[in-house]
N, C-alpha and C positions, 0 to 999 in steps of 0.2 A: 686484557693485554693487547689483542688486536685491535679494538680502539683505541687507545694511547696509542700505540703503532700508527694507527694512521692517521690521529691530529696530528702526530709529530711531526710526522712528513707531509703535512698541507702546509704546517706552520714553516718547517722550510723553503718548503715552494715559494711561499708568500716573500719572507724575507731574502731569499735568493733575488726575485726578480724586484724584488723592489730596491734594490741596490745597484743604482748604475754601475757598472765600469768605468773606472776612467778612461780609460786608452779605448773604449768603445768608438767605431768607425761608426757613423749616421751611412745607411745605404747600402751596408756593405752586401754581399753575397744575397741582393734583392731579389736573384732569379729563382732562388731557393720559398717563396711566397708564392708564386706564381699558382693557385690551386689547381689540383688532377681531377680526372675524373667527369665526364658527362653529366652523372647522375649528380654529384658532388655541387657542381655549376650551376647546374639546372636548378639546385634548391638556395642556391643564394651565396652558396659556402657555408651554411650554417651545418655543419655533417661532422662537428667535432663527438656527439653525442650519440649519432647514426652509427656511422662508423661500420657498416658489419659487414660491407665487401674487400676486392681486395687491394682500394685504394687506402685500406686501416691504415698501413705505416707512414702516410701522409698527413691522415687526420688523427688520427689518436691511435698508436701502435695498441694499445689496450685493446683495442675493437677486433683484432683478427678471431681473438677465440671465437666470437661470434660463428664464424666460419663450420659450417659441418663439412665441406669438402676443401681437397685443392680446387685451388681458383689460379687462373693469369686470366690476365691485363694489359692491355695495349692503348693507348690512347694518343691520336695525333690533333692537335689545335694551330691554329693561323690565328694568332692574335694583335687586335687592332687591325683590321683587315687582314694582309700579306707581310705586315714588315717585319711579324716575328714567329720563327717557326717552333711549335713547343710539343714535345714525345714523352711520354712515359709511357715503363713496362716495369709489371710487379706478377709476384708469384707469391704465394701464399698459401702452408701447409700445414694443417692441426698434427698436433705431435700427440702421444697418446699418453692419454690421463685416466685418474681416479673420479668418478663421481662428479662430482660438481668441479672440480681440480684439473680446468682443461688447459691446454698450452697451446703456440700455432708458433712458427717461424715465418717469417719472410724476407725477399729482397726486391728490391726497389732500384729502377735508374733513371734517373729524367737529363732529356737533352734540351738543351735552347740555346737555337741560332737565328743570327742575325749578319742575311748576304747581301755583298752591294753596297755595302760602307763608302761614301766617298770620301777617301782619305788628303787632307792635303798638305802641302810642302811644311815643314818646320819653317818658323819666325824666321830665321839665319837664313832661308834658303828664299826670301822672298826678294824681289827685285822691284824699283819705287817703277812706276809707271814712266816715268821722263826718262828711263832707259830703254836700250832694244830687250825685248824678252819682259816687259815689266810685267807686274802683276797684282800692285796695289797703288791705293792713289797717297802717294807722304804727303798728306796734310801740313806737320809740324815742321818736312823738311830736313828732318835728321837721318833718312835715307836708311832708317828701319821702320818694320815696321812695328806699332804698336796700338795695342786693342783700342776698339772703334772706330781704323783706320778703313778704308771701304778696299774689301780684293774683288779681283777682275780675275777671277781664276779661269781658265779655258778647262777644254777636254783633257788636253796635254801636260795642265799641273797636277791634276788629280790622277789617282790609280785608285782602283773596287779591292777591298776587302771581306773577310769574313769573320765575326764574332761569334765563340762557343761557351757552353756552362755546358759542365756534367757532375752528375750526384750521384753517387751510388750508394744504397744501404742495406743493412742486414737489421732484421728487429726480432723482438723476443716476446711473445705475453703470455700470461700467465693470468687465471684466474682463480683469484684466494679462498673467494669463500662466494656463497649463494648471491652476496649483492656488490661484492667489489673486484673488480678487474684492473691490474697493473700492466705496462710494457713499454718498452723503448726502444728506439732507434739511434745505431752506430753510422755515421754517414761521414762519405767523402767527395768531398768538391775538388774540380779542377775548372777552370776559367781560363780565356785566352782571348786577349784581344789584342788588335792589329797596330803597331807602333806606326811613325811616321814613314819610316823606311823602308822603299818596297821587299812583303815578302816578309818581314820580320813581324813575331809577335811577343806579348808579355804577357806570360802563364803565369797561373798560381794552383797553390796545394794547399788543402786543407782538410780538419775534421771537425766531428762535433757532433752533438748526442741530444735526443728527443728525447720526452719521457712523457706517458699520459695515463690519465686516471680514468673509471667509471665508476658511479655508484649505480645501480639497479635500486629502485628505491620499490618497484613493483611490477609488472608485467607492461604498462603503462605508462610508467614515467622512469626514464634516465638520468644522468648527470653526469658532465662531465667537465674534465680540466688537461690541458696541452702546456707543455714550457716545451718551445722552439729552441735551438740554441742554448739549451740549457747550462751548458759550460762555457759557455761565450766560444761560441766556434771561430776557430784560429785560421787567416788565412794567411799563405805567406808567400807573395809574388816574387818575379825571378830579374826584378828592377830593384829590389830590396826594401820592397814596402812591404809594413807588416798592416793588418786588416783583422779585427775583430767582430764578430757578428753579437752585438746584443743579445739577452734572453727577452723573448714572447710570450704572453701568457693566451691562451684560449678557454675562454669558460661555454660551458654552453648546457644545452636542455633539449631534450625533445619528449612531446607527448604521441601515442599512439591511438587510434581510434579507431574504430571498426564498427560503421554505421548500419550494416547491414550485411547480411550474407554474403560473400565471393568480392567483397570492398573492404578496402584499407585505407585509412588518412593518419599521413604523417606532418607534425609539424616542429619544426625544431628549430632555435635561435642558438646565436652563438652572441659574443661579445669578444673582438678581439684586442686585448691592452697592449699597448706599447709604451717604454720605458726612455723614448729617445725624444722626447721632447716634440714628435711629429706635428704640429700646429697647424701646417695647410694642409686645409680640405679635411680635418679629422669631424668627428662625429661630437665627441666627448672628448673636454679637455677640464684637466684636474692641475696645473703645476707642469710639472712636465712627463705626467702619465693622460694617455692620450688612447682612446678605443675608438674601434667603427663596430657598427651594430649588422648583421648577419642574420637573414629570417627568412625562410621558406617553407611550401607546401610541397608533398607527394602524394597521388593520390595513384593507387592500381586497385587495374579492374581483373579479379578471376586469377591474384598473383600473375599476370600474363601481357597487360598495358598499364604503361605508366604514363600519368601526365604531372609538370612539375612549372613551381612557379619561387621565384625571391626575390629579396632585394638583398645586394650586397654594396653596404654604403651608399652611393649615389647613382648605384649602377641597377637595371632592371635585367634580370636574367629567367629563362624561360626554357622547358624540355622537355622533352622524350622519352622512354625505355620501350623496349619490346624484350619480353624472354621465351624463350620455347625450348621446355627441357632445361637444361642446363648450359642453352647456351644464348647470351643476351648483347641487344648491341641500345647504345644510349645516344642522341644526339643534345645540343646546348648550345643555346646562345645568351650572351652578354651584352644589352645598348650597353653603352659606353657612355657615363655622367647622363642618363636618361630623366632623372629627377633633379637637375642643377643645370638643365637647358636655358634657365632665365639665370644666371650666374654670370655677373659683368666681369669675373676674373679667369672666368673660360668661356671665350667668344667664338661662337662658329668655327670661326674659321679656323682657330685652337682644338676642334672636337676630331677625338680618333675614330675609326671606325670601329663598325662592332667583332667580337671574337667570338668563332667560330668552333664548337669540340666534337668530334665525333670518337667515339670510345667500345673496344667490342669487349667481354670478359666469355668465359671457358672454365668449369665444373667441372671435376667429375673423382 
């Protein structure tokens, strides 16, 4: 019975997300991808199968049981140099179980800002240069202005803003039996960016639900699967745009290896599909399902240094752990398009810089 039980619900999964939405928004609530975590970074993003800290309800809310204590979690990142500023803090607490029948809670909130917006004047408010105050050149002469007209904007037309994303969640897992582990995440988004008008902004509200799988196949090998969005997360801005987030699938694997006494190597791959027709820059393209491929190493010495290496898509990412006791701090970086530096459709001078994570976690 609990196998039937659980092809039925893989086979849902499958036909869930292979079913576009129609009214699916391409891009929507993209700060919600953004990945957590040091450790996480550091191995490429492939950590849907890892999973056993207390960034689980990002990657796979199933991974918390993993957890023998409370854990928090803090993590601040600058990504693409300075231009974006990216937080999370998670808490994560085993609730008390039978046997092999363990449970954990957790909650989750991530921020991401972006300060210093130059904001400039709406279309109606621009003035043709052959006047006093102008501030674009009318080409065509019909004394508005209209796209690929050249502006002359100064200091004075422009005002600095500030753009925010916040998420917050609650998750649940549960583990059924000796080899399979279930859990999900109830999350709520709010967003807010800066209109034309000084001082005014356009928020939005939403929710929407994770769910993620493990199989334990052995002491050594895992498996795993992630639907993002799984209800098509609703957002719904206060300009009267409505905004739908796609569902996401995340497959992935990791092996464990233990070469020798007081050493541990982890390696673990992920695949992540997308259902929106994604075509630039993707990895894998089928139709309009579309993956990038996700693979890294972890390698600790004496449970006590970590060193870590991946590729996530085209990006090369590289890191760190220290723990002592129960309490541990990770650091991470990301080149940015590191393997697609000879790519004639991102030239130099198009290249962002690299992102930066540092992330501490607390036991006990």
């Amino acid at each position: 019975m609990k196998l039937l039980c659980t092809r039925a619900w893989l086979a849902a999964v499958v036909v869930l997300l292979l079913v576009q939405p129609a009214s699916a928004t391409k891009y929507a609530g993209e700060f919600m991808k953004i990945p957590v975590g040091a450790r996480a970074v550091g191995m490429g993003g492939a950590f849907s199968a890892v999973a056993d800290d207390a960034t689980a309800p990002y990657w796979n809310p199933a991974g918390m049981v993993f957890l023998p204590y409370r854990e928090a979690f803090l993590q601040h990142a600058e990504e693409f140099g300075s231009l974006v500023s990216h937080n999370f803090g998670a808490y994560v607490m085993p609730l008390a179980a039978k046997g092999e029948r363990r449970a954990a809670l957790g909650f989750t909130a991530t921020w991401v800002g972006v300060s210093d917006i130059p904001i400039t004047p709406r279309p109606g408010g621009l003035i043709p240069s052959t006047q006093d105050g102008g501030n674009f050149v009318d080409t065509n002469g019909n004394g508005t202005w209209d796209p690929g007209e050249r502006l002359l904007l100064s200091a004075q037309d422009l005002y600095l803003a500030s753009s925010t994303d916040l998420e917050v969640g609650v998750s649940y897992a549960r583990q059924r039996s000796k080899h399979w582990c279930v859990g999900g995440t109830l999350k709520f988004v709010r967003q807010s960016i800066p209109d034309t008008l000084v001082g005014q902004h356009v928020t939005s509200f939403g929710a929407g639900i994770d769910a993620g799988m493990l199989y334990m196949a052995g002491d050594a090998v895992t498996l795993s699967a992630v639907m993002h969005d799984a209800t098509t997360t609703y957002l719904s801005w206060s300009d009267g745009v409505r905004e739908f987030v796609s569902p996401n699938l995340t497959t992935g694997a990791v092996l464990n290896f233990f070469p020798a006494e007081r050493h541990a190597l982890t390696w673990a791959t992920d695949l992540a599909w997308n259902f929106e027709n994604r075509r630039f820059d993707s990895e894998i393209m089928m139709g309009r399902v579309t993956a990038d491929l996700h693979t890294g190493l972890e390698y600790w010495y004496r449970n006590t240094l970590a060193l870590r290496s991946g590729l996530s898509g085209k990006d090369l990412n590289f890191g760190i752990g220290v723990r002592y006791r129960h309490f541990g701090v990770d650091y991470a970086a990301s080149l940015n398009r590191f393997f697609a530096a000879s790519d004639p459709q991102f030239p130099d001078d198009k290249s962002l810089d690299a992102t930066h994570l540092v992330s501490a976690s607390l036991s006990w």
